[in-house]
N, C-alpha and C positions, 0 to 999 in steps of 0.2 A: 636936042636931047641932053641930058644932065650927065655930067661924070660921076661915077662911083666916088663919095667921099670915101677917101685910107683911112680916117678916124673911125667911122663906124665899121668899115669891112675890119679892121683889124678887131674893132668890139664885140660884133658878130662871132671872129674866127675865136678867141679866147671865149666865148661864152659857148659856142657850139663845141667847144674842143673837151671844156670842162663839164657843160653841160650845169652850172652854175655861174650866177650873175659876179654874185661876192667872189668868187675864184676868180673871174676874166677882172675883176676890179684889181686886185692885187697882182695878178702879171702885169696889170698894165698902169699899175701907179696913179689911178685915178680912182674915184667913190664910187660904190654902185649904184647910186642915182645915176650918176654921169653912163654909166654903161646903159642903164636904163633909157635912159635918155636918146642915146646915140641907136640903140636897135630903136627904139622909136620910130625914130627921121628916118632912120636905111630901110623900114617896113614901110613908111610912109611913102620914101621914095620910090620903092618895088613895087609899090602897090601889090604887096598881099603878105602875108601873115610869115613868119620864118620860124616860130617856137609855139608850141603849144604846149600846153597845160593836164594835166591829167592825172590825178590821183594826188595830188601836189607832187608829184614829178616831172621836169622837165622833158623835153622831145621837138626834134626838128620835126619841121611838114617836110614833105617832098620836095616843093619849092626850096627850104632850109636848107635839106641835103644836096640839092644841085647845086647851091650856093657855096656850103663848105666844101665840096669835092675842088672849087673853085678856088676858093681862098687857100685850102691847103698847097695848092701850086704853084699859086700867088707868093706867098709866106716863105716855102720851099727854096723860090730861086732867088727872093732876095736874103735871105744867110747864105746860099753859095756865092754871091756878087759882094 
């Protein structure tokens, strides 16, 4: 079994936080291809979908939301460490 890349979950958690690509690109110092890119691979790797589309507004699936309840935890205890 694969380990969770920290490049994508962190790209994830900034894009599901903002709910915008270009937002999670500048928290996190990289282009938003590169964020693009990165949920890419971590959907690729999940095998199944994390953001959907609709109305051209952004939205987690389900899966999405089990994932950031995840990453905000994640993210949480490393600023307290």
């Amino acid at each position: 079994m694969k380990m969770i890349n920290l490049n994508q979950l962190r790209a994830f958690h900034q894009a599901a936080k903002h709910m915008n690509f270009s937002t999670a690109a500048k928290k996190l110092f990289i282009t938003q291809p590169a964020v693009t890119a990165h949920l890419k691979l971590f959907e690729d790797h999940l095998e199944f979908k994390l953001f959907k589309k609709k109305g051209g507004k952004l939205n987690l699936t389900e899966e999405g939301k089990t994932i950031y309840k995840y990453s905000q935890k994640k993210f949480s205890i490393q600023k307290k460490n």
